[in-house]
N, C-alpha and C positions, 0 to 999 in steps of 0.2 A: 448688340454687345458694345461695351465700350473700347474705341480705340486700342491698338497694340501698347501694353505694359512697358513704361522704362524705365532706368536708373533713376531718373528724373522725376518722376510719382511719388519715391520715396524722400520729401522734405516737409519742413516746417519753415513759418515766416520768419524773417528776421527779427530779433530783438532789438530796438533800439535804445533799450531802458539799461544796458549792463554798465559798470562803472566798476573803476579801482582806483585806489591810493595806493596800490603798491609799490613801489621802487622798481623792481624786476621789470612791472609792466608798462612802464612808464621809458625806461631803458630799452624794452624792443622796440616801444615807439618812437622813440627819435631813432635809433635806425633803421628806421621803415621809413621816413619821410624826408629824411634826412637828403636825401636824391630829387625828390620832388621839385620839378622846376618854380617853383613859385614863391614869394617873399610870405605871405599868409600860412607860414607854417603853424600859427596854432590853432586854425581851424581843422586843420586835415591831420591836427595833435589828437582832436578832440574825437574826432569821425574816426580816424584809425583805433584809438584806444577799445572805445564801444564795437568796432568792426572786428578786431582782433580776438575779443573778448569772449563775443558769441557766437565765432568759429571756434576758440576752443572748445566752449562750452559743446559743440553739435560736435566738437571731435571726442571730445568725452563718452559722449551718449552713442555714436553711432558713427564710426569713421565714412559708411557709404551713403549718411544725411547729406541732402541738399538745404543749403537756405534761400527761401526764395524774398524776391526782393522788387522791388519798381524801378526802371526806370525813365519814367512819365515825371519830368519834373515837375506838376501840377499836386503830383502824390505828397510832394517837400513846402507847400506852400504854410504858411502860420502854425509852426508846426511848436508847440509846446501842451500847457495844460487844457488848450482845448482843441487840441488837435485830435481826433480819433484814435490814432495810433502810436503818432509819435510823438512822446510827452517830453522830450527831453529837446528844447526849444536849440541847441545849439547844433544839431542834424540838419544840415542842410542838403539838397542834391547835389549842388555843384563838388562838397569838399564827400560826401560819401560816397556817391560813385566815381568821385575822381578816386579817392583811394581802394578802393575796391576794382576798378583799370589798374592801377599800378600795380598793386598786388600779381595780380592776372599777368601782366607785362612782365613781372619779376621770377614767374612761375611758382609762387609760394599757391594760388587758388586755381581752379578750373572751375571756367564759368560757362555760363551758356546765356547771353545775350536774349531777353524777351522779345515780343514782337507787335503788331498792333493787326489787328484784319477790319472788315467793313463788315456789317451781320446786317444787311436791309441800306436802304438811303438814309438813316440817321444814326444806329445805335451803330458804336465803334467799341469791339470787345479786344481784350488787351489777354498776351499769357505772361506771367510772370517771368523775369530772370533769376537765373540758379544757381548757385555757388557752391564750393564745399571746397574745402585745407585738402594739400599734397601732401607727401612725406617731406618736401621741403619747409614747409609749414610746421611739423610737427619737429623738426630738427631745429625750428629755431626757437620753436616754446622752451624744448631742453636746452637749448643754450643759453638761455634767459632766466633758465631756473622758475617758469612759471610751475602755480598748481591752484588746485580746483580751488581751494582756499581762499583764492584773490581776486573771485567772479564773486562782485556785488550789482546793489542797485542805487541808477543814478538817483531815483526820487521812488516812492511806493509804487507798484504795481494797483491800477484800476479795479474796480472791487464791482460797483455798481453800472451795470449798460443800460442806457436808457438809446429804445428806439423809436422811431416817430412814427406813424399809419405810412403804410404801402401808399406810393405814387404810383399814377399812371402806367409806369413801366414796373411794378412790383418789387420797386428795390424801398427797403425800409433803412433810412436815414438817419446815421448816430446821432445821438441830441448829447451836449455836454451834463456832463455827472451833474445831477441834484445838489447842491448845497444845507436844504433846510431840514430841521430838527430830527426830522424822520428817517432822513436821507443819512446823515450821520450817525444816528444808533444802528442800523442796517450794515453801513459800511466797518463800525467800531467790531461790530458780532462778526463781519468773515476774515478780518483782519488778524485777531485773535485767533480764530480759528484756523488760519493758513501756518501763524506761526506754530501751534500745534502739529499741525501736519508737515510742517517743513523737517520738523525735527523727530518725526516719526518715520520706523522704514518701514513704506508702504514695497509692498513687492508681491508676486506672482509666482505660486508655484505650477507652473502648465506643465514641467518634466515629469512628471510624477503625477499624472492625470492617468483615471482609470479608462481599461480599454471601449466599457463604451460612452464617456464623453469622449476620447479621441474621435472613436466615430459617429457622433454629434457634431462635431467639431469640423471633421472633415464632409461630412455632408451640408454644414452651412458654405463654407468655404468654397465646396464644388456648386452652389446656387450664386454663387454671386456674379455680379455683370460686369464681369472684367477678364480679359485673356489671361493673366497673371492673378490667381489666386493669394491674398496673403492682408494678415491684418498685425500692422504693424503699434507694437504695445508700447508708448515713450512715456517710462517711468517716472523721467521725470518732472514731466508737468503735473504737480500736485496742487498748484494754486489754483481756489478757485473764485469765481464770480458767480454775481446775481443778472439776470438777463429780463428787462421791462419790457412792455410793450405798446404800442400806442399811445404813446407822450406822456404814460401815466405808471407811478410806483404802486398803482393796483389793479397791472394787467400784466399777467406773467410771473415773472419773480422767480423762475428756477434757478439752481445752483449748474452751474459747467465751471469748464477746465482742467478737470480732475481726470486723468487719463481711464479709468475705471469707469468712468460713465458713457461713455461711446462702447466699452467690450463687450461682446460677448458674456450672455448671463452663465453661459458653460463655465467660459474662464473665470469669471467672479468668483465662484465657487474655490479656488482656490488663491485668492487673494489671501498675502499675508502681513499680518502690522506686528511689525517689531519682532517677526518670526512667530507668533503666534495663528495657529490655523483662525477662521472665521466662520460668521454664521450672517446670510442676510435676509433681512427682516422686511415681508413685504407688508401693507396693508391690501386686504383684501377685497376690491371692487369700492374701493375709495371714494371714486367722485362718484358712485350713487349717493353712498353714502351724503355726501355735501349737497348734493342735491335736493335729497330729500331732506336734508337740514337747513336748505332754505327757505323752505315749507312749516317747517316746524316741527318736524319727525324724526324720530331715531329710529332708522331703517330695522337698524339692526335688532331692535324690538318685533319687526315680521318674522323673523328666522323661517324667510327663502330663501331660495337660491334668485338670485338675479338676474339669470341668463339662459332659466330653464322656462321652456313654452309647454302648453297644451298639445300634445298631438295634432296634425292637421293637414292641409296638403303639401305645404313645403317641407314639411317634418324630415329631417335625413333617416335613412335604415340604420346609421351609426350615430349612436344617442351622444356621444363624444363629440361624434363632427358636428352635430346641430348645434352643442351647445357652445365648441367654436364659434360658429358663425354666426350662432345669435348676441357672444361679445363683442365680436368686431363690430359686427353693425352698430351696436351701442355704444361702445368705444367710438369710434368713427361721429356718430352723432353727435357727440359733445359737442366737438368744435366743429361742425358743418353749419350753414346758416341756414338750410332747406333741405328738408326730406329727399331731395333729387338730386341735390349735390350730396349729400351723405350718400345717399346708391351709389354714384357716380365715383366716388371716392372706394367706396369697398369692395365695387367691381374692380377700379384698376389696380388695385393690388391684391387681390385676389388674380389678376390677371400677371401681373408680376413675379409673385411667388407660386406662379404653375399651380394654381390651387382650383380652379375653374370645375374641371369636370370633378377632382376632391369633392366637391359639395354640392356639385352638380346646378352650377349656375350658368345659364345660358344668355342671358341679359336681364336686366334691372328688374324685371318683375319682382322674381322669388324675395330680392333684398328688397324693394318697399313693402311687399305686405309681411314681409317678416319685422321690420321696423314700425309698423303699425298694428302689431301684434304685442310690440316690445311696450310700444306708448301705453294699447290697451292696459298690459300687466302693471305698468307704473300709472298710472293715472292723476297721481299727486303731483305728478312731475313731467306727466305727457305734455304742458305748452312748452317745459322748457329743454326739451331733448329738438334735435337739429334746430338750434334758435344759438350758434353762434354762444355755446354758453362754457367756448374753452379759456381761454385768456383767464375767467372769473375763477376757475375749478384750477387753474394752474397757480393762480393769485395764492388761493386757499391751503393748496398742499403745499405750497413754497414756504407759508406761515408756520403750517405745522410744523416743519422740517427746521426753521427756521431756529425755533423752541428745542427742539430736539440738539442743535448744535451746540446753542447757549448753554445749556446744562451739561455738556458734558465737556466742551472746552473748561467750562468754571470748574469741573471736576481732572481735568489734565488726564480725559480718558478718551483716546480718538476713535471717530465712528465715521465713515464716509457714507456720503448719501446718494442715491440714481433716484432723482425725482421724488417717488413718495416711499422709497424703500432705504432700509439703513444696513451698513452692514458694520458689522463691530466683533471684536474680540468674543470666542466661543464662549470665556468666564464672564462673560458681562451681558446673556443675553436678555436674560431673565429681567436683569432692571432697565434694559433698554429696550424693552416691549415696554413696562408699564410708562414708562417715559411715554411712548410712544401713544401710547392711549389716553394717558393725560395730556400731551401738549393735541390729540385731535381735538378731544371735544372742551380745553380751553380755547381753542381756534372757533370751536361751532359755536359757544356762547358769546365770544368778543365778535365773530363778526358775524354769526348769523342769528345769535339770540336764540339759540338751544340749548337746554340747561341740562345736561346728563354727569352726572358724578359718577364713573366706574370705580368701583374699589378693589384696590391693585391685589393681585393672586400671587402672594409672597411661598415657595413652596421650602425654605431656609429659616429654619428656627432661627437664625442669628439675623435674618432679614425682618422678625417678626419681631426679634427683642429691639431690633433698633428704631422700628416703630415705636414700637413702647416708650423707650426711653424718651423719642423726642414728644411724642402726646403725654404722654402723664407724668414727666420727671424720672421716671424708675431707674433709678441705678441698679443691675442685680449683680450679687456679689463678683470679683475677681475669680474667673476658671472657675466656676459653679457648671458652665456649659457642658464643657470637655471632661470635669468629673466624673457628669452625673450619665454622659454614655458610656466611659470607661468601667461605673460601676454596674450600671445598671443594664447594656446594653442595648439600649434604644434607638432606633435609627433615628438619624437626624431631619430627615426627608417627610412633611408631614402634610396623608395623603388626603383629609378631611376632603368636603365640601361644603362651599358657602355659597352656591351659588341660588340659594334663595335671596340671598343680603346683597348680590349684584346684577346693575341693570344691564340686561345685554347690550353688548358692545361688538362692532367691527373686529374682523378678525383680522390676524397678524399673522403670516403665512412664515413660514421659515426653508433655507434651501443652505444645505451646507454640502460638504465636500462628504465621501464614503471611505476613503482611506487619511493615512496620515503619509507625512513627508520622512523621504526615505534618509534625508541628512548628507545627501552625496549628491545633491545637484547644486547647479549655479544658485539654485537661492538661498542656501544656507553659506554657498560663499559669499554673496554679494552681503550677507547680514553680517560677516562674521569681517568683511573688509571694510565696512564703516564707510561707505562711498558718499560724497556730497552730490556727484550728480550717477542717478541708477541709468544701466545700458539700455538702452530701446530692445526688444524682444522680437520676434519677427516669427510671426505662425504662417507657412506656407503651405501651401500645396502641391504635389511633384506627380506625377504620372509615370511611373515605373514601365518602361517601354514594352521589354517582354511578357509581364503579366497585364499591362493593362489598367492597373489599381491607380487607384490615387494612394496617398502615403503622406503624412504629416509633416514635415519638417520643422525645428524650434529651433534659432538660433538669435 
C-alpha cells in the first residue's frame, strides 16, 4: 500500500502562465514587495503578480489545495517558449522563490520546503515543495478588491506535447511544440475548442447519484492503494491538450487535461454541460475495428462478437468472466511488443485488481494460449496483435475524435471526449453518433484506404427533411410539419428499416445516468452562480467505526 495519506497529496503544479492588467492587482503587488531587501524590484513585480495570481486561483477552487512547485534552480534554467513548462521567460528561480520565502516570512502562505534523496549511486529523486494561501492571504485579496475576473493568461496555454522515445532510464523527454503546417491546423482545432469549453459549465452531479452507483463507487474507492480513500474532481481544469509520442505527430495523439478524463466512468454518468443531463457515446471494440481496417476489412461486416472463444480448456464456468478476460488479453495485446510481455502485463494486473483466483489464473499459461486462441479467431490480424501496434491505434482514434471536435465546436455545440468515447448533451445524441460514424470511417479511408460509406439512421422527420433540403434543394412549405401531426395525428418518430441500404458498421455503445437531478444540490447552485473558476469536489471514503461500513462522503 502506498505511504500514509496527507494534507499535502491533495495539490496541483504551479501555474506559471497567469497574468493581469488589473490595477487592484498590481496595487497588492507593490505592497507585497515593497519590503523586499533588494533594488530589482521589478523582477519580484513580475514573479509576485503570477505567484499571487495562482494562489488565488487554488483559493478559489479549493482553500485545502496545495501548489506544488521546485526548488532545484536547474528547474528555472531557459525558461520561455521552449521551456517545457514554464513559458513565460521572465520566471526566474532567484526572484519566484525569493517571493514565495517572503510571502511564507510574512505569514500570508504555509509552505512546506521539498527535498532531494539518493535512489542507487546515480539517479537522484527529488519531492516537490507545497504551498497554499492563509486566511491572511485571503484578507488581503479583500482588501485589494481582487476577483476571479482579473486571473488571465500571460501568453496561450500549450495545445500540442510532443515527447521523444524512452531513454535508458525510461523517462520520455519533452521535444518543443511542432511549428509546421500540420502542427498548426491540430493546434488551431483545440484552441477553438477550449474556447468553447471555457465558456461552457461543465460540472458534475455526484449528490444525486443513485444508490447503486454509490455503491459502485464506494467499492472502487475501498480497492484503491492508498490509506486515505478519495478522488479528488478539479473542475476547473477544462483545457485541453494533444499528447505525441516518439518524436513523431503520428504516434499517439490523445486528448488530456480535461478533468473528466481521469474520473470515474460511474461519475461521468452524471456529468453536466450548462446544466443539462448527458449521454456518453462509446465505440464499441474500436481498435479491432482499425486493425482489421488495416488489412482492408470492415470488421463489422463479420457480425461477431470479438472476444467470445470456442469452448475449451481454459474456458471459465462463468461465460461473462471469460469473456472478460479474453478482452483484456486483447486489449493488453495491442500495445505489448511480444506475446510474453502481453501475459506478463495481464497477469500483473489481474494481480492488482485481486482478480486472480476471479478467473482462476495461476501463472501465464491459461493467458498465452487464451491469446493464441484470440490470434487463431482474428487471423487477418494475428501478426499484428502483441507487435507493439498501440501508439498506431491511439494515432487512429485520436484522428477520429479529432473530426468529432471540429464539427461540433463549428457548430457552438460542446461534447467532451475520454479517448474514443464522446460524451454530449442528452438532445444531441442522436447526431453525435452519426458524427461519430462518419468521422470513423473517413479516418479508415484517409489513412487506411477502406472505403465504407454508412448511411446515417436519422429517426426525426425533421432530421430527414433537412437532409432533403440540403441534397435536393427542397424547400417544404412553412409549419406544414406541425400541421400535418396536429391534424392528422401521426407520430413524429418514424420506426421503418433501411437496414438492407446500410453497410454494417461498428457499434456505438451509450451509458447515461437512471435518474434526474433533484435541483437542491450544489450543482444547480454552482450553474445558477455563474462561477469563472468551479470548486474541486472531493469523493471520500470514511469507515463508520461502530458499524464497520464504509460510507461515501462528497464535499
Amino acid at each position: 500500500m502506498k505511504g500514509e495519506y496527507t494534507k499535502y497529496d491533495n495539490f496541483r503544479w504551479i501555474n506559471c502562465n497567469r497574468w493581469s492588467n488589473a490595477k487592484e492587482v498590481d496595487s497588492l503587488v507593490d505592497h507585497l514587495v515593497q519590503d523586499i531587501p533588494s533594488r530589482k524590484k521589478d523582477g519580484y513585480r513580475i514573479n509576485m503578480k503570477i505567484l499571487i495570481l495562482d494562489l488565488y486561483q487554488s483559493l478559489l477552487c479549493d482553500p485545502e489545495q496545495y501548489l506544488g512547485y521546485s526548488r532545484n534552480d536547474n528547474s528555472y534554467t531557459k525558461t520561455g517558449a521552449d521551456h517545457p513548462y514554464i513559458k513565460n521567460s521572465r520566471v526566474t528561480f532567484d526572484y519566484l522563490v525569493g517571493c514565495i520565502d517572503h510571502l511564507w516570512g510574512k505569514g500570508v502562505i504555509r509552505n512546506k520546503p521539498g527535498g532531494q534523496f539518493f535512489n542507487g549511486p546515480k539517479k537522484v529523486s527529488s519531492f516537490a515543495a507545497k504551498m497554499r494561501p492563509l486566511h491572511s492571504f485571503i484578507d488581503l485579496v479583500n482588501t485589494y478588491h481582487l476577483t476571479p475576473e482579473m486571473i488571465g493568461s500571460f501568453i496561450e496555454d500549450e495545445v500540442l506535447i510532443l515527447r521523444d522515445k524512452a531513454d535508458d532510464d525510461g523517462v520520455k523527454r519533452k521535444l518543443p511544440e511542432p511549428k509546421n503546417k500540420e502542427a498548426k491546423r491540430m493546434a488551431k482545432i483545440i484552441r477553438q475548442y477550449n474556447i468553447l469549453i471555457e465558456r461552457t459549465h461543465v460540472d458534475v452531479d455526484v449528490e444525486c447519484m443513485t444508490y447503486n452507483d454509490r455503491d459502485l463507487l464506494v467499492a472502487q474507492l475501498a480497492d484503491m492503494d492508498v490509506s486515505k480513500k478519495r478522488i479528488v474532481l478539479r473542475l476547473s481544469r477544462k483545457s485541453v491538450y494533444r499528447v505525441f509520442n516518439n518524436g513523431s505527430l503520428k504516434q499517439g495523439g490523445r486528448f488530456y487535461g480535461g478533468w473528466w478524463v481521469s474520473a470515474p466512468s460511474i461519475v461521468r454518468k452524471y456529468i453536466a454541460l450548462n446544466g443539462n443531463p448527458t449521454v456518453e457515446l462509446d465505440f464499441s471494440a474500436m481498435h479491432i475495428h482499425l486493425l482489421y481496417a488495416k488489412v482492408g476489412v470492415n470488421y463489422a461486416a463479420k457480425g461477431e462478437d470479438a472476444y467470445t472463444l470456442e469452448p475449451g480448456q481454459y474456458t471459465l464456468s462463468n461465460l461473462d468472466d471469460d469473456r472478460d478476460l479474453n478482452k483484456l488479453i486483447l486489449l493488453t495485446a495491442f500495445n505489448a511488443k511480444t506475446p510474453e510481455k502481453a501475459a506478463s502485463a495481464v497477469f500483473d494486473e489481474l494481480r492488482k485488481e485481486e482478480k486472480l483466483y476471479q478467473f482462476q489464473v495461476r501463472d501465464h499459461e491459461p493467458i498465452k494460449a487464451k491469446l493464441a486462441l484470440l490470434k487463431k479467431k482474428h487471423p487477418q490480424i494475428s501478426h499484428l496483435l502483441a507487435s507493439d501496434q498501440g501508439r498506431d491505434l491511439q494515432y487512429y482514434d485520436s484522428c477520429v475524435i479529432e473530426k468529432v471536435i471540429a464539427h461540433f465546436t463549428n457548430k457552438q455545440i460542446p461534447v467532451l471526449t475520454v479517448h474514443d468515447s464522446v460524451i454530449c448533451q442528452v438532445q444531441h445524441a442522436e447526431q453525435v453518433v452519426n458524427v461519430m460514424y462518419r468521422a470513423f470511417y473517413q479516418t479508415a479511408e484517409e489513412l487506411l484506404h477502406i472505403k465504407v460509406s454508412p448511411t446515417p439512421k436519422f429517426t426525426l422527420a425533421g432530421h430527414t427533411l433537412s437532409q432533403l433540403k440540403y441534397q435536393l434543394r427542397y424547400v417544404p412549405p412553412t409549419g406544414w410539419f406541425m400541421n400535418m401531426l396536429r391534424f392528422t395525428g401521426i407520430n413524429r418518430t418514424y420506426n421503418g428499416k433501411v437496414s438492407d441500404t446500410i453497410q454494417p458498421v461498428l457499434d456505438v455503445k451509450q451509458t447515461s445516468r437512471e435518474n434526474v437531478c433533484s435541483e437542491s444540490c450544489h450543482c444547480h447552485v454552482r450553474l445558477t452562480g455563474k462561477l469563472k473558476f468551479t470548486p474541486n469536489i472531493k469523493l471520500e471514503l470514511k469507515k463508520r467505526v461502530e458499524s464497520s461500513t464504509n460510507v461515501l462522503v462528497i464535499r
